[in-house]
Each structure stands twice: as C-alpha cells, then as structure tokens.
C-alpha positions in Angstrom: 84.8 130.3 70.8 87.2 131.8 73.2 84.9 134.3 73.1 82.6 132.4 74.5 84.9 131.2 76.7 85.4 134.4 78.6 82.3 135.0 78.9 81.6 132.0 81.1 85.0 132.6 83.1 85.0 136.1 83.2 88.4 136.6 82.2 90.6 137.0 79.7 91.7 133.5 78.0 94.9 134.1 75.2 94.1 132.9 72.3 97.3 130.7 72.0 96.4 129.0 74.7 93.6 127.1 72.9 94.4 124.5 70.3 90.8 123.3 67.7 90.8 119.8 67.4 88.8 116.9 65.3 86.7 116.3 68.3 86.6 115.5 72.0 87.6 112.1 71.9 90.9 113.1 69.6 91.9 115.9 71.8 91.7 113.4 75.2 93.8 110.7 72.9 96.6 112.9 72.3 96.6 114.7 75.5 97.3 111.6 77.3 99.5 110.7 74.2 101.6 113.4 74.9 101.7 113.6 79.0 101.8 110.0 79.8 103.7 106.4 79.0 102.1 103.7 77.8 100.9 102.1 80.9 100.0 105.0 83.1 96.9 105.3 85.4 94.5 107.9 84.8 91.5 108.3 87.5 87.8 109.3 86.7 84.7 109.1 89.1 82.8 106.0 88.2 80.5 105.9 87.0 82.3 107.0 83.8 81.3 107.4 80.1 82.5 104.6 78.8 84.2 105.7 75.4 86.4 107.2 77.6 88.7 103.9 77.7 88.8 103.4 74.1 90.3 107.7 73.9 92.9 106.2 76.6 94.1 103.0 75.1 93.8 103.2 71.5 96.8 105.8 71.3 98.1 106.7 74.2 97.4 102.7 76.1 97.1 104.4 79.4 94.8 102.6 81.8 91.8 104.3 83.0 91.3 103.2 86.5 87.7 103.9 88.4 87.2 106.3 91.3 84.9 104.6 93.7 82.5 107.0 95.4 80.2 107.0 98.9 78.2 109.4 97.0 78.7 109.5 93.1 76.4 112.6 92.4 78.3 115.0 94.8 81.6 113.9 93.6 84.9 112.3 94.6 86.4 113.9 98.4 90.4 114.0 98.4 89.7 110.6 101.0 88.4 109.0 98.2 90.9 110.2 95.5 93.8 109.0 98.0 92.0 105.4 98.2 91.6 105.3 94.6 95.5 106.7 94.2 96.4 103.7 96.6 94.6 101.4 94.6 96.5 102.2 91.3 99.7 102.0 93.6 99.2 98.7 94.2 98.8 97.7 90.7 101.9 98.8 90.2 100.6 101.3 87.7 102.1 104.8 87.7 99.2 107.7 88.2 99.7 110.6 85.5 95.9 112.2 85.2 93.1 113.1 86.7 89.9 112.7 84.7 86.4 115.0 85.5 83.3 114.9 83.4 81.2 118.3 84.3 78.4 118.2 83.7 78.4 114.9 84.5 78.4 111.9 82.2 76.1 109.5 82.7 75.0 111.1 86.2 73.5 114.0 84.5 74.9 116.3 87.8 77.1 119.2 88.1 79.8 118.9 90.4 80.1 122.2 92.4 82.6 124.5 92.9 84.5 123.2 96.1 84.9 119.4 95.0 86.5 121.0 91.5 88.2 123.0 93.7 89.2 119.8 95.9 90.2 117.6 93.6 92.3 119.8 91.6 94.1 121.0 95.1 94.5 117.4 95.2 95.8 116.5 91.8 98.6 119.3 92.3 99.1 118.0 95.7 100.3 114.7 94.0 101.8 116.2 91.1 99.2 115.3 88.6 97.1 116.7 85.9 93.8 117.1 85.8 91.7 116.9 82.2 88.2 119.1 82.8 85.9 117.5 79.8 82.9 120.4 80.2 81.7 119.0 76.9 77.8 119.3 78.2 78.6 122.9 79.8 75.5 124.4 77.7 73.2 121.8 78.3 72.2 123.1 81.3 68.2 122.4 82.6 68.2 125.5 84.4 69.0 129.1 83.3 70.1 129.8 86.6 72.3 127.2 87.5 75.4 125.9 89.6 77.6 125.1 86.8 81.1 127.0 86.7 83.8 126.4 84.1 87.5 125.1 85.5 88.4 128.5 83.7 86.2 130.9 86.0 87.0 128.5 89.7 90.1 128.7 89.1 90.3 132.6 87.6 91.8 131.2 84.4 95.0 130.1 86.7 95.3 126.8 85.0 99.1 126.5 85.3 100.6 123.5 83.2 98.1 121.4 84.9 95.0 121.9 84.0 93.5 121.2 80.6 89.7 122.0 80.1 88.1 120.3 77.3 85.0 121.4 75.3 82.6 120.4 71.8 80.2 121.2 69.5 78.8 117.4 69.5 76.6 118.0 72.4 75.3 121.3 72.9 75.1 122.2 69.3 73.8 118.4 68.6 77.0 118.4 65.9 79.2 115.5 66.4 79.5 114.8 62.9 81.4 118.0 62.6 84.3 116.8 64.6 85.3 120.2 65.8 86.6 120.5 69.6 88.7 122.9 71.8 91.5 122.8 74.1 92.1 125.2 77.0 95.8 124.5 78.1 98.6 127.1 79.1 101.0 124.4 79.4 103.8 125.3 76.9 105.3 122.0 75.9 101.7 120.4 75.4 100.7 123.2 72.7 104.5 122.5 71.3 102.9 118.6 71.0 99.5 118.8 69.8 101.3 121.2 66.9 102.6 118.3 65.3 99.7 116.1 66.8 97.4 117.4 65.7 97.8 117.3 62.1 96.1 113.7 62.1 92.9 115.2 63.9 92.6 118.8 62.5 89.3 120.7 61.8 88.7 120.9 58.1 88.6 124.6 56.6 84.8 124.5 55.7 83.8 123.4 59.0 86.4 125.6 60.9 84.2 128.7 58.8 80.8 127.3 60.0 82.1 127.4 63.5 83.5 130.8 63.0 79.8 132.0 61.7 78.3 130.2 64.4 80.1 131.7 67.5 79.8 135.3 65.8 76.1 135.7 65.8 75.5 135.9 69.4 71.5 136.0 68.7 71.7 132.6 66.7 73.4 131.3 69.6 71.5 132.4 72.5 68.3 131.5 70.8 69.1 128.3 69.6 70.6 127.1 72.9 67.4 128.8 74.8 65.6 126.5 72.4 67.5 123.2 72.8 67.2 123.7 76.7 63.2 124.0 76.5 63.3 121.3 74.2 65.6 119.0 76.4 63.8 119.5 79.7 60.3 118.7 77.8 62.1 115.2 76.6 63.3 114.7 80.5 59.7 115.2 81.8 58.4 112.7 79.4 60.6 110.1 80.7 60.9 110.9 84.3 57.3 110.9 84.2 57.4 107.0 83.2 59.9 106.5 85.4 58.2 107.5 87.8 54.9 105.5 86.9 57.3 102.7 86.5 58.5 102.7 90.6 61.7 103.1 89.0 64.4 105.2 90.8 66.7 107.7 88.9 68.8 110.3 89.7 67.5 113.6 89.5 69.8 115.3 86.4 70.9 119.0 86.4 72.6 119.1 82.3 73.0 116.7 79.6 70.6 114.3 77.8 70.4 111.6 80.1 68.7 109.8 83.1 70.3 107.6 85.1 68.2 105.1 86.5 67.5 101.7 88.9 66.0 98.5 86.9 67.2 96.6 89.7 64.1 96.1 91.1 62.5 94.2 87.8 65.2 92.0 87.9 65.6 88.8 88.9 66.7 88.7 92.7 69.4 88.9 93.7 70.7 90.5 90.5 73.3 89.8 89.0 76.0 91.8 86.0 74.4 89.0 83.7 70.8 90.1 84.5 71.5 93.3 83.6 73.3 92.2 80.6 70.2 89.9 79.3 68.2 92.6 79.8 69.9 95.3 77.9 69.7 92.6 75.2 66.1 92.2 75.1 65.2 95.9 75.2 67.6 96.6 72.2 67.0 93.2 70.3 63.1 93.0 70.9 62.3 96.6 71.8 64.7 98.0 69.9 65.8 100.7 72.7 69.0 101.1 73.7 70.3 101.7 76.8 73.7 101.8 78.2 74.3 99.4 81.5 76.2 100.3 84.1 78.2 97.4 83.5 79.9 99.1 81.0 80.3 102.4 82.9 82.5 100.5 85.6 79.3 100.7 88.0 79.5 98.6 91.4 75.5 98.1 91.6 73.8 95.4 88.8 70.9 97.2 87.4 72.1 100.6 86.4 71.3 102.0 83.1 71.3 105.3 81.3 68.8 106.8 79.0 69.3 109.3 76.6 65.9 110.7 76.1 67.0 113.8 73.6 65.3 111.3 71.0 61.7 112.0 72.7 
C-alpha cells in the first residue's frame, strides 16, 4: 500500500507514518475521537456523504456542520470556509476539523489542486486540521486525469495537520473486508490510534490478502483498468436516460455516482417532503434506491444520487 502510495505522490511516505485500520468509517471515528471533545465542529462541503455524521457522533459526538457553497462542484473558497467558520461560531460550537471528500462524494468531481491547496492554507490559518478521505482516488473515469493525492500537493509535507484517508471498499469493490489506511505524521495521533485501534484492527487473513494484492502490480493495474472501462460503460447507460429523461445531473469525473435534478417531476414548488415521498415510491414500488439530497444536508428539494455501478 504505501507503495502505492508513493507512487501517486511521488515521494517517499515512512512507513510509520501510516496506521491499517477496520475501515474508513473506523479510522474517521477515532481520528475525531482522539483530536476533538465531545461537542466540537467539524466542516465538510455539502453536499456531504451522509454516513459521515454517524463516524462523527457515534464515538467521538462531534457535530458535523455543512459548508455552504456558490458552486459546490468547484469546491469551498477560503470566503466561504470563513462564513461557514462564523456560522459554527455562533452556535457556540468550537471548530476542531476540516472535512474533504476527493473525489467527491456524492458530486462525483475532483477538487483541483489550488482549492486543496486553499483550504488547507486555510485550515492552518485557523489552527485546524484537515481529514483528506481520497477513498474514491482509483475510481477515476479518465486515465489522464486532474486528481492529485494531499500527499503529492502538498510534497508529503503533511505536518501534524493533515491526515489523508484511503480504502479498499471502493476501488477494489471490498468493503466487506474492512481494511483502511491512515497517512498521518502527527506523533501523538499514531501514539492514540495504538491503543485505539485495537477495537477496529484488520484481521491477519485479510491483512495477507491485502499484502498479495498490492504486490502484484499486474493484477492491480489490470483489474483497476478493468473496473474503470466497466464503470464508465455503467455511467453512459444512465446518463444516457438521464438525458432522455430532461433530467439535469452533474457531469462526474470518479466514483460510482450521478448526481442529478428530479425537481422538475415534482410537484411545484417542491418541497423536502416531495422529495421524500418520492424516494419512497421509487424504493417501495420500484424497488430503486436512491439517496435524497435531504439527507446529504442539500439546500435545493429534488436532489438525488445514483449509484449506477449495479448497471
């Protein structure tokens, strides 16, 4: 894996700087376990992934608070980050973290290098940390493409700041195997997720299947070669109905998804309970599910994504 690793940020990453974990979602939960109190604020760009809140408040009860955007597929500006900051301010919440999906989640963009570059400036500017969850980083449409790791922007200068996050359960289609890594050089968080991560560690036989994996760099490339073909047939399929449909949808760069505009088959004006009623009937009577925007802390009624990997 860190491997891997340096090959995408073309530079050497130490080895004890990154920590194997049961999974995404575990290694977020005790980052935020270990950084914050119970009650701090963390930012993320809405709209958001919304199991996100669930790794936040289930261990660590830190409250994940939205970044509104003017433009949510470019990314948050540092005007918009100190309006969002200002925001949890007023709560009276106490801002600890900085949250970015990239590839994007449920967007289906890749933020390029200057607002990475931006928000972490940002970020240190305040005295925050920023989480990098590149969990989609090989799910690329494109072989030549505008995705760049946290580790290669910032020449692997991550500091005791920045903690980039990446799985198997996407890009290797292997959730069930629970296996994640962490990229931190911040000394006292390794110290934590020591005795941390005993609750969430990778189990032997699975750590040796991700050890075979990683060293046979023809398996790799082919399969992921494979999975892209195969992932940008599935998204033709369904932009193509989209598009037969009237329905708009942002145009996705990595990932699975499609995020897309039902508004307009809704009744007018619509509503958060439109949208809800009709996320009921396409998974009730239909039986396809789709995830509203509702739930991803979306401002505009009639937002849904579709995973269309299925197709």
């Amino acid at each position: 894996m860190v491997s891997d690793v340096n090959n995408q940020a073309q530079t050497k990453v130490d080895p004890q700087h990154v920590v194997l974990s049961g999974g995404a979602a575990s290694i977020i939960s005790n980052i935020l376990f270990a950084l914050c109190e119970p009650g701090d604020a963390v930012l993320i760009p809405a709209p958001y992934y919304n199991a996100f809140e669930n790794d936040m408040k289930l261990m660590a009860k830190c409250v994940p608070c939205p970044i509104y955007t003017s433009d949510p597929v470019k990314g948050p500006s540092p005007k918009e980050l100190d309006s969002a900051a200002a925001a949890v301010v007023k709560r009276g919440l106490c801002l600890k973290v900085v949250l970015l999906t990239n590839p994007n989640n449920p967007l289906g963009v890749i933020y390029r290098r200057g607002v990475m570059l931006d928000c972490v400036k940002w970020a240190r500017s305040k005295g925050l940390h920023t989480i990098c969850d590149e969990i989609y980083a090989l799910s690329c449409h494109q072989k030549n493409n505008a995705f760049e790791s946290i580790l290669k922007i910032l020449d692997n200068d991550l500091r005791d700041d920045v903690h980039m996050i990446w799985a198997l359960s996407k890009d290797f289609g292997a959730s069930g195997f629970r296996a994640a890594f962490l990229c931190t050089q911040n000394v006292g968080l390794l110290n934590a997720l020591g005795n941390l991560n005993i609750f969430t560690c990778v189990s032997h036989p699975i750590q040796l299947v991700t050890s075979d994996i990683f060293n046979d760099d023809l398996f790799v490339d082919s399969y992921l070669e494979e999975a892209r073909l195969l992932t940008v047939k599935s998204k033709a399929i369904c932009e193509r109905k989209l598009d037969q449909m009237i329905i708009p949808y942002v145009k996705s760069e990595a990932g699975i998804f499609i995020y897309a505009d039902f508004s307009a088959i809704l009744p007018q004006p619509v509503t958060f309970s439109d949208e809800g009623r009709f996320s009921e009937i396409l998974q009730n009577i239909a039986h396809v599910v789709m995830t509203p925007g509702s739930s991803q802390r979306e401002t505009r009624p009639g937002m849904f994504r579709i995973c269309y990997a299925w197709v």
